[in-house]
DRENTOR-456646 format. One line per 5 residues: number of its first residue (from 1); for each residue x, y negated, z negated of C-alpha. Coordinates in Angstrom, 1 decimal, always signed. Example, Ala and Ser with C-alpha at 12.3 -4.5 7.8 and 13.67 -1.06 7.14 Angstrom:
1) +12.3/+4.5/-7.8  +13.7/+1.1/-7.1
This chain:
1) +20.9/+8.4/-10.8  +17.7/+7.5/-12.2  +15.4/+5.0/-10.1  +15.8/+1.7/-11.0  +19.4/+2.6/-11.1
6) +18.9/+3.4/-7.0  +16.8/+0.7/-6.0  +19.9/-1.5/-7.1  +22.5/+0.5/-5.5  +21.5/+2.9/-2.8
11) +21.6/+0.8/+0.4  +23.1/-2.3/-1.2  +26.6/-0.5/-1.0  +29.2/-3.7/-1.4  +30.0/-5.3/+2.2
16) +32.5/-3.4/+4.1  +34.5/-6.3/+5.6  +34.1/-8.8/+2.9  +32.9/-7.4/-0.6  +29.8/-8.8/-0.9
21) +27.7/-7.3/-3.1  +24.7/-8.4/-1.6  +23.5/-7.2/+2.2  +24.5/-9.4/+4.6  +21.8/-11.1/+7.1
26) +22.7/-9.4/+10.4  +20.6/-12.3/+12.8  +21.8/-10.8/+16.1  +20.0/-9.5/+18.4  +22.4/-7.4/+21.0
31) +25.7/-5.8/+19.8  +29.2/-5.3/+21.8  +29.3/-1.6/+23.1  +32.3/+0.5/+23.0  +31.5/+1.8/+27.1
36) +28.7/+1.3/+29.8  +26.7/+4.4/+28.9  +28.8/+4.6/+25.7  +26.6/+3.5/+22.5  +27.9/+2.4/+19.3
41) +25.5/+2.8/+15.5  +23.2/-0.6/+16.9  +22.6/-1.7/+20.4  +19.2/-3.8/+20.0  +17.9/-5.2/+17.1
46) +14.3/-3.8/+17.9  +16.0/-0.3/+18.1  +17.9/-0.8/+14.5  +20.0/-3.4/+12.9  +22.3/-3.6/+10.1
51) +20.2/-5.1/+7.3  +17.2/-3.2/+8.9  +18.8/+0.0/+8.3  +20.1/-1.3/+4.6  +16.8/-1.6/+3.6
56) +15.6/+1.7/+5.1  +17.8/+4.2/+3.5  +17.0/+2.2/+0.3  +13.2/+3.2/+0.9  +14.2/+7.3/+2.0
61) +15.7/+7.5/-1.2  +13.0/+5.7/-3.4  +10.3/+7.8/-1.7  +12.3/+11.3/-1.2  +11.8/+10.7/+2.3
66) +13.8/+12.2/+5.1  +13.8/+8.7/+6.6  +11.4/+5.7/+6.5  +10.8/+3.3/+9.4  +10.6/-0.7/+8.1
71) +7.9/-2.5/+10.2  +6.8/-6.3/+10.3  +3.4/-5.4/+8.5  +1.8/-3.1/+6.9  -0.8/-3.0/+9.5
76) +2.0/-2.2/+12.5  +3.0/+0.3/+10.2  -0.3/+2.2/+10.1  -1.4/+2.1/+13.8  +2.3/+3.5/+14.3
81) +1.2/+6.9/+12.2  -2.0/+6.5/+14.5  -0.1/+6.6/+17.6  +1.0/+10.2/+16.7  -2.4/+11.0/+17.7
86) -4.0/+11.2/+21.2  -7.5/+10.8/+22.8  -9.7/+14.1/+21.8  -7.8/+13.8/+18.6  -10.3/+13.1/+15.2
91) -9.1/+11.5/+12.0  -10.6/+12.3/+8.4  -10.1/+9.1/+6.0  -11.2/+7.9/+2.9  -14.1/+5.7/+2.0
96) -12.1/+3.5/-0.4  -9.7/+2.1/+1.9  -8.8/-1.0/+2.9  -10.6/-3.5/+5.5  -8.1/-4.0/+8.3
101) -7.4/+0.0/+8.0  -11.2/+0.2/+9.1  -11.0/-1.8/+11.5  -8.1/-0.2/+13.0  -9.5/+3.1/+12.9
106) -13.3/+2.1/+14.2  -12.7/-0.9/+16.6  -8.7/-0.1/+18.0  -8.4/+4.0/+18.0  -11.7/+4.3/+19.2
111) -10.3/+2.6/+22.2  -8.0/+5.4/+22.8  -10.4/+7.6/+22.4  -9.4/+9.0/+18.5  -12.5/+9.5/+16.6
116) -12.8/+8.7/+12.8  -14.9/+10.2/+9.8  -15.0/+8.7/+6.6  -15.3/+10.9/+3.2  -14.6/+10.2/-0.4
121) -11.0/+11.2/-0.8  -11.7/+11.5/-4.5  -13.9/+15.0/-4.0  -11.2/+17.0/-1.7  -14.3/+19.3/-1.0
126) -15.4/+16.3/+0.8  -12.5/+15.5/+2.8  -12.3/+19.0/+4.1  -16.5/+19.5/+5.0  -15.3/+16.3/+7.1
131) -12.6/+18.2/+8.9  -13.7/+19.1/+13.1  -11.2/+21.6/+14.7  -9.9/+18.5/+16.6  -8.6/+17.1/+13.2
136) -5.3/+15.8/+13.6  -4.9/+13.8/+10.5  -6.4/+12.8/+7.2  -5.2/+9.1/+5.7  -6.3/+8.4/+2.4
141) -4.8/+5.6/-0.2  -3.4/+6.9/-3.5  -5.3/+3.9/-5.5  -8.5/+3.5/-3.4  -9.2/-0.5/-2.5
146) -11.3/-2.1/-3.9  -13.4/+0.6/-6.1  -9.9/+2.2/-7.4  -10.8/+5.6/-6.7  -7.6/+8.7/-7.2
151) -7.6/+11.3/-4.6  -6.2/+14.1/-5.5  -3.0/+14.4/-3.1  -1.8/+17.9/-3.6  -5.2/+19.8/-2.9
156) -5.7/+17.1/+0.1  -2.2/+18.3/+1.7  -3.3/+21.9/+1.3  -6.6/+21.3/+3.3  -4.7/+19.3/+6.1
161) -1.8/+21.5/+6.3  -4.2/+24.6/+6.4  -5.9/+23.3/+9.6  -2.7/+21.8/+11.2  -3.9/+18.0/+10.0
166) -0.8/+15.6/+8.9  -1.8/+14.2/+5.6  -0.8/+10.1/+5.2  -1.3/+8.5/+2.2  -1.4/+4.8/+1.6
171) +0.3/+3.9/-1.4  +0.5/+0.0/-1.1  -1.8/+0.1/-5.1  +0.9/+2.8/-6.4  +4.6/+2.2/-5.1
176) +6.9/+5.1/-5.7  +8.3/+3.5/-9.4  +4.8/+4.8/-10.6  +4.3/+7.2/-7.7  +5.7/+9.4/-4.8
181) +2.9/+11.4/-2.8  +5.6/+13.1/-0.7  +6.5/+15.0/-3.5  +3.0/+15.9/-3.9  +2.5/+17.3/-0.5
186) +2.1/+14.0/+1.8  +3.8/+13.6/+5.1  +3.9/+10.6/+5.6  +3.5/+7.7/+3.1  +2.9/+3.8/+4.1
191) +3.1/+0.6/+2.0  +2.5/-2.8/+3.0  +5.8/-3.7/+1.5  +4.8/-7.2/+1.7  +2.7/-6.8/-1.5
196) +4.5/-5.0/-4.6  +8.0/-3.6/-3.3  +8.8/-7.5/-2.0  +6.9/-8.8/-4.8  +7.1/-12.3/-4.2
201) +4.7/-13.4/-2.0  +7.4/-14.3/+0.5  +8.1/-10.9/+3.2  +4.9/-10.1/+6.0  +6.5/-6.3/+5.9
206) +5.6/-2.7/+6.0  +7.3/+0.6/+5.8  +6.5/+4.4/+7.0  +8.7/+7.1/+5.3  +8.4/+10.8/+6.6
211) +8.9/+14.2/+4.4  +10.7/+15.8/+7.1  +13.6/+14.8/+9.7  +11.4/+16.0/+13.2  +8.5/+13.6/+12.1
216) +11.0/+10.7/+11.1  +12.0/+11.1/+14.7  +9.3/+11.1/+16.1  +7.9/+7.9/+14.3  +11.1/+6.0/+15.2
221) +10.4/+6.9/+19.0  +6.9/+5.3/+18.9  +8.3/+2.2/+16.4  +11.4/+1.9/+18.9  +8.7/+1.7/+22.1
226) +6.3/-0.4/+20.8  +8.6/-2.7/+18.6  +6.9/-3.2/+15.6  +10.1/-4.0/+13.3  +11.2/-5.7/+10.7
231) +13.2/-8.6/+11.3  +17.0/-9.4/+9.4  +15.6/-12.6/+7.0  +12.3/-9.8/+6.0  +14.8/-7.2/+5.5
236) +16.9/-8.7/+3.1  +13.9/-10.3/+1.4  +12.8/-7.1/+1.1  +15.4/-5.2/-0.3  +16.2/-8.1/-2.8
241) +12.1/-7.4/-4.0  +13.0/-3.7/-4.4  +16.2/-4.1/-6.8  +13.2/-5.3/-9.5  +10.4/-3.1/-8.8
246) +10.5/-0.9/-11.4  +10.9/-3.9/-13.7  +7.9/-5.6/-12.5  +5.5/-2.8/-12.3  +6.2/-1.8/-15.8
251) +5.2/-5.2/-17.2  +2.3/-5.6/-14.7  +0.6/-2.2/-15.7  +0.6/-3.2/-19.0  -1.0/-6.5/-18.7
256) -4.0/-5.0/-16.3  -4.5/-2.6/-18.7  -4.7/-5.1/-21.3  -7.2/-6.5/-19.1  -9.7/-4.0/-18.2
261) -9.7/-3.0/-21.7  -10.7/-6.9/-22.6  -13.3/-6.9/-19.7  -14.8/-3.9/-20.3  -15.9/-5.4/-23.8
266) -17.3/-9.0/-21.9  -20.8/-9.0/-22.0  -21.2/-10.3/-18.3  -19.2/-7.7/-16.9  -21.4/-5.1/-16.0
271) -18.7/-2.4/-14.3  -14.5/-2.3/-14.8  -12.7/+0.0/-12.3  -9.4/+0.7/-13.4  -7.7/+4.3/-13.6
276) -6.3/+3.8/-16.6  -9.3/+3.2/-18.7  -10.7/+6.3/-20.3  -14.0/+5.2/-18.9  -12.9/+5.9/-15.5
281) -14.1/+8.9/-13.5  -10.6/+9.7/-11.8  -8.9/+8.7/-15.3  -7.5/+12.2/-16.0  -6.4/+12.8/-12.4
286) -4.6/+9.9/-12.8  -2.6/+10.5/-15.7  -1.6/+13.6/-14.2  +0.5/+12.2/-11.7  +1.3/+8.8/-12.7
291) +2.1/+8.9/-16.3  +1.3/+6.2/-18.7  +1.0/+3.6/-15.3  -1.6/+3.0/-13.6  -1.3/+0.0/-11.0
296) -1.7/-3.7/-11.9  -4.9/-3.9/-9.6  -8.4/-4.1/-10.9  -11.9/-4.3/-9.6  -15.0/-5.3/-11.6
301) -18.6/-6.5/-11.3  -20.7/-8.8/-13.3  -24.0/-9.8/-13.9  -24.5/-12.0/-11.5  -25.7/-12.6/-7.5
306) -23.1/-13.7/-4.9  -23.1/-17.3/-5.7  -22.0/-16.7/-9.6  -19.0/-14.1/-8.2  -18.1/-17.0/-6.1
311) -17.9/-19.3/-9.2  -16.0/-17.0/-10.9  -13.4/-16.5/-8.1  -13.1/-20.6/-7.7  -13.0/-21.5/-11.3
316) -9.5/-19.5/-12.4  -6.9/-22.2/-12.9  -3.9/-18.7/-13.3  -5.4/-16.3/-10.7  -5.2/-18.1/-7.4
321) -7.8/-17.3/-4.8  -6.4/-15.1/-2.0  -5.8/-12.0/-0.6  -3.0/-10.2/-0.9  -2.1/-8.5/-3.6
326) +1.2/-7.1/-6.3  +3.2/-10.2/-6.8  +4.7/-12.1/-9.4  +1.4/-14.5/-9.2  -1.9/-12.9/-10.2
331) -4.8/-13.3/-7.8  -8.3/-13.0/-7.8  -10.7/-12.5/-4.6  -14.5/-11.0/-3.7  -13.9/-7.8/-1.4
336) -17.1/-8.4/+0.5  -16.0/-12.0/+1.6  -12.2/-11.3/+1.7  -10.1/-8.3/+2.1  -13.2/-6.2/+3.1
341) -15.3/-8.3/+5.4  -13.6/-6.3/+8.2  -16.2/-3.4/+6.7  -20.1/-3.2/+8.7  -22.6/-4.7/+6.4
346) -23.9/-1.1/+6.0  -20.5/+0.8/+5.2  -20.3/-2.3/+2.5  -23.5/-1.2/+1.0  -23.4/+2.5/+1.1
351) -19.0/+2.6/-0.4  -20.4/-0.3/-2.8  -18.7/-3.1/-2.2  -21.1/-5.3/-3.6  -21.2/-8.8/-3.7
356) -20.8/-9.5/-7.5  -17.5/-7.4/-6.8  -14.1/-9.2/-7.7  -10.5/-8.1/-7.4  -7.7/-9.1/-9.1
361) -3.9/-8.3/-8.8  -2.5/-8.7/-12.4  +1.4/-10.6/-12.2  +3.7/-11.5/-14.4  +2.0/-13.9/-17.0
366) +1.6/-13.7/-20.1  -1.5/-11.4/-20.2  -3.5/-13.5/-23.0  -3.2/-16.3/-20.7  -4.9/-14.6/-17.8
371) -7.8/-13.2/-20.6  -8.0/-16.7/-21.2  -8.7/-18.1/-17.8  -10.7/-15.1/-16.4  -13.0/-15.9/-19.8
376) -13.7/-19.4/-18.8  -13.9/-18.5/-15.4  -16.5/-15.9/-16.1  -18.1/-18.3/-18.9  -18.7/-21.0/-16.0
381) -20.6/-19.1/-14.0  -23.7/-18.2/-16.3
């Protein structure tokens, strides 16, 4: 079955006991077992649930996983794949990655003793001068946030795999209706679900899926001891978000491109960072492995010091001002303020997040109405 054909069906099988067709909201917490000692499917609802597990084989089979693992952010998510690693151990991630992933990795894992480099994951050479013999994993995001940056995944997994590194890739900017790094040599592949795969603004949620059935285990060992999960109401939300994914991002990676065509003609925007453009370094790379589609988020830069990005961020009546990101609303933000503050002021300067740096996530208007408003928005601030 093709894939918009799945994310309606696979998971969503018709209830059992009375025909829905939609997944039931399983809220309990403990379930009757058929002996002491003797366990049925579900025992605890932080060691799996009915709607949990729905939504979970709906995600294996989106991502060509083995299994994936659906947490209660996309944050528990990632310091799960952290915890696979021990103190002594070293990770290798990108520059271009988001702010509370930093701050994970340079203010929480240091604690434990993990060590982190940062290299551009868009030059694999890089990411593997990077590597120490105590490299146990490299994490890199298949859209870099904010500057939009395209590693390239398969020659990534080769230099992890070659030094017995994991590679996990953080595809939150490019869910699997526009891309799938497991099939391009990822082990293990995070989304913070709450942004494009719910889709609505409306499910806190994260997911891990793993290539192979040993590391799905051993993921659901650290998720089931630390407790992380998903709860029934999220789950459902979630898996209703999926059934239009493919839908949405189709008509959202039309409009940004629309977009940052438009804004790379303005003449106070000074810099438009979007893989689909031509214009952009990782363009090509891009349209290798994801087709005509690029991701509905865009970054650009005007002409202007950090008070005139701040007008330009207040002054949008369409894009609301927010973090967050890949919903049916579009949004706007400053990265340096925002999603990135998390960053040092001297990483900030030397991965450019500048201040006359905006974001948006594109949604589901009519794209010559957001033109319209980021135009007077930009207009106000000269």
């Amino acid at each position: 079955m093709k894939f918009r054909t799945r994310a309606i069906h696979v998971g969503s099988e018709p209830d059992p006991a009375t025909g829905a067709v939609v997944t039931p909201i399983h809220l309990a917490t403990t379930f009757i077992q058929p002996g002491a000692g003797v366990w049925g499917q579900f025992d605890y609802s932080r060691s799996g649930s009915p709607t949990r597990t729905a939504v979970e084989r709906t995600l294996a089979d989106l991502e060509g996983a083995a299994g994936a693992l659906a947490f209660s952010s996309g944050m528990a998510a990632t310091h799960c794949a952290s915890m696979l690693l021990k103190s002594g151990d070293h990770i290798v991630a990108g520059c271009d990655i988001y702010g509370g992933t930093y701050r994970l990795l340079h203010k929480i894992c240091n604690r434990s003793g993990i060590a982190v480099t940062l290299a551009p994951a868009e030059d694999a050479a890089q990411i593997e001068a990077a590597m120490q013999p105590n490299t146990k994993m490299v994490w890199v995001e298949s859209i870099g946030n904010p500057m939009m940056t395209i590693p390239d995944l398969p020659a990534i997994a080769d230099i992890a795999h070659r030094r017995g590194a994991l590679l996990g890739v953080d595809s939150t900017f490019a869910p699997p209706a526009i891309l799938r790094p497991l099939e391009l040599g990822a082990d293990i592949v995070m989304h913070s679900a709450t942004k494009y795969l719910g889709g609505h603004s409306d499910c806190l949620s994260g997911v891990l899926a793993a290539r192979d059935i040993a590391l799905h285990k051993e993921l659901y060992f650290i998720q089931n001891a630390t407790g992380g999960v998903l709860g029934a109401l999220e789950s459902f939300l979630l898996q209703r978000g999926i059934k239009t994914l493919e839908l949405r991002m189709r008509e959202q990676c039309q409009s940004a491109l629309a977009i940052a065509q438009w804004l790379e003609q303005h003449p106070r925007v000074t810099r438009v960072l979007y893989p689909g453009l031509v214009s952009h370094t990782n363009h090509e790379r891009a349209k290798k492995y994801m087709g005509n589609q690029f991701g509905a988020m865009i970054s650009f830069e005007i002409d202007g010091d950090l008070e005139k990005t701040k007008i330009v961020c207040q002054s949008t009546k369409l894009f609301g001002l927010a973090v967050s990101l890949g919903a049916v609303e579009s949004l706007i933000e400053q990265p340096a303020s925002m999603s990135h503050a998390s960053y040092d002021a001297q990483a900030k300067a030397k991965f450019g997040i500048s201040d006359s740096l905006i974001r948006i996530s594109v949604g589901l208007e009519d794209p010559a109405d957001l033109i319209a408003d980021l135009d007077q928005a930009i207009c106000r601030s000269a």
